[in-house]
Phi, psi and omega in degrees: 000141197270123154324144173280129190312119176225150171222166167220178159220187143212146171293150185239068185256015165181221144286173188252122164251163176334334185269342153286354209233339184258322180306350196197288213310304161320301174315291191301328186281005178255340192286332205288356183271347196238352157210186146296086184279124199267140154222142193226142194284138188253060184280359142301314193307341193277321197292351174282008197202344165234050209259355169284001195192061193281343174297013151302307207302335198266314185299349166251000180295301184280356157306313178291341189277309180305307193297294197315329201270314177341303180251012163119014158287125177274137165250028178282334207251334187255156163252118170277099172214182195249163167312281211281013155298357207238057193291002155302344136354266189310322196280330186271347181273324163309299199291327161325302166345301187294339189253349192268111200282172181298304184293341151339292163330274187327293191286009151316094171326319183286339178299304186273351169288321174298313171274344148338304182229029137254111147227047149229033153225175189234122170238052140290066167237166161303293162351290158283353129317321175258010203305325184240074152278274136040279181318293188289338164286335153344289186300318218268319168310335155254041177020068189281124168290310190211160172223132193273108191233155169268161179316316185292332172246020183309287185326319182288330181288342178294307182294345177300329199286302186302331169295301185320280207306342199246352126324299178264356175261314174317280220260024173057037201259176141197054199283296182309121215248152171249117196288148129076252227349105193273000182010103184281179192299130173280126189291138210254353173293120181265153137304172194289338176272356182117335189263175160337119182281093176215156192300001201272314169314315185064043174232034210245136144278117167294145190276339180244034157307142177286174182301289157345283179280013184254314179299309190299334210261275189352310171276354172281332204311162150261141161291189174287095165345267199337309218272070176317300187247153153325278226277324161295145181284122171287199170237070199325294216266029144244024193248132232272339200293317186274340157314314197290308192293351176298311183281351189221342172278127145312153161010273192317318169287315166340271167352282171317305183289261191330338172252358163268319180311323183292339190241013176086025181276326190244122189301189156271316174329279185321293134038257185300323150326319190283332183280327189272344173294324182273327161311292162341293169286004183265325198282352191277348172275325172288331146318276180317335193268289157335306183262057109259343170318076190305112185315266170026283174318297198292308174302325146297333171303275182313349156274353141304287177322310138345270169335305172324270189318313192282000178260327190292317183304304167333288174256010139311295189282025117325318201268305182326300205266354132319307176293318167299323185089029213233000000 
């Protein structure tokens, strides 16, 4: 019996950080053993928001591809491939449009949360308004069962379901599976200010941060509000440092820390040191692990992987303009 179809992506606007790697990545290497897996570099998806300045979007693509192999996605078992290689994409993100109402759009959350809080690009374009349409020819070309998503992006897999369902009832169908919602775990990672850990914020640890910058931002973190002076007792479990040391600490320290922090024995300085040392040593197998990867490899994964996505593609939108009569 053939596995069921699952996809994800990432925009490929920079390096990849913690909030990727506990929000999507740990899910997907758990996941890849239990289905068929899509996971795709989304550089259209990047052009709604870089679109003055795309030359990130190419340049970050085989790094993030370097990362996904890093902790342990394989790409014997997952297809690894990039969007716009796959122009079946554009094509099936057109004929949705057409059938996709408006207020669909409109009542998105993540849409009126983004531009709320980047407002140091301008995202009043069409593009980022429709992207998930977009999103749902993603979902829909590779008859995707579920898309393994954090909580934020749950509405777009709804409306992919709605897209499907309003699709297959126009053209008398059932070519479209209504995917999902695979809801990864919630990540317990904060950025170094407390909000959401993302590059747009500029709070984010990167997973290929140097040693260096993994210690400035580890003393930049904000803490327990309340814990003014040294000499106040804190609050471990509001405290953004100690999240990182539950995940990264042994025991032992773990321990320690939680019980100097309540009685002040222990600074946030210190603290915090003690948290980028051990974030350090967890990144050292995975580091090592990366630099084998060769560009060379990697441009071959993808372009396996390409290949792989363009055939599936093929005879989706086949199957698509049969159902339309077009």
């Amino acid at each position: 019996m053939s596995k069921k179809a699952i996809l994800s992506g990432m925009r490929p606007t920079g390096k990849l950080h913690f909030g990727h790697l506990h929000g999507a990545l740990l899910n997907w290497k758990r996941l890849q053993y239990d289905y068929s897996c899509y996971y795709f570099i989304a550089d259209w998806h990047a052009l709604t928001s870089e679109y003055a300045s795309p030359g990130i979007i190419k340049e970050s693509a085989p790094d993030i591809i370097k990362d996904w192999m890093m902790i342990g996605l394989d790409p014997k078992i997952c297809t690894f491939f990039v969007q716009s290689a796959i122009p079946e994409h554009a094509e099936l993100f057109l004929i949705l449009s057409m059938i996709t109402p408006l207020p669909w759009l409109e009542r998105n959350p993540t849409y009126k949360e983004q531009m709320h809080e980047i407002t140091h690009r301008d995202l009043y374009t069409y593009g980022f308004f429709g992207y998930p349409v977009l999103q749902a020819s993603d979902i829909l070309m590779y008859k995707a069962s579920g898309v393994p998503v954090g909580v934020d992006q749950a509405p777009h897999v709804e409306m992919t379901r709605e897209i499907a369902r309003r699709f297959n009832f126009m053209y008398e169908t059932q070519l479209f599976p209504e995917p999902e919602t695979l809801l990864t775990p919630t990540s317990r990672i904060l950025g170094i200010d407390r909000r959401k850990m993302s590059k747009s914020y500029g709070n984010a640890i990167y997973l290929m941060d140097s040693d260096s910058d993994i210690d400035t931002k580890a003393l930049q973190m904000v803490t327990d509000p309340h814990r003014v002076k040294k000499t106040d007792p804190g609050r471990p479990e509001v405290c953004n440092v100690f999240t990182f040391h539950e995940i990264y600490s042994g025991s032992d320290i773990i321990n320690r820390i939680d019980s100097e922090c309540k009685t002040a024995a222990i600074g946030c300085v210190e603290c915090k040191r003690i948290m980028a040392n051990s974030l350090k040593t967890y990144l050292i197998p995975f580091r090592e692990k990366r630099s084998q990867f060769t560009d060379d490899f990697v441009m071959d994964v993808i372009t396996d992987g390409n290949a792989r996505a363009r055939e599936t593609a093929r005879e989706t939108m086949r199957q698509v303009k049969e159902a339309m009569k077009l």
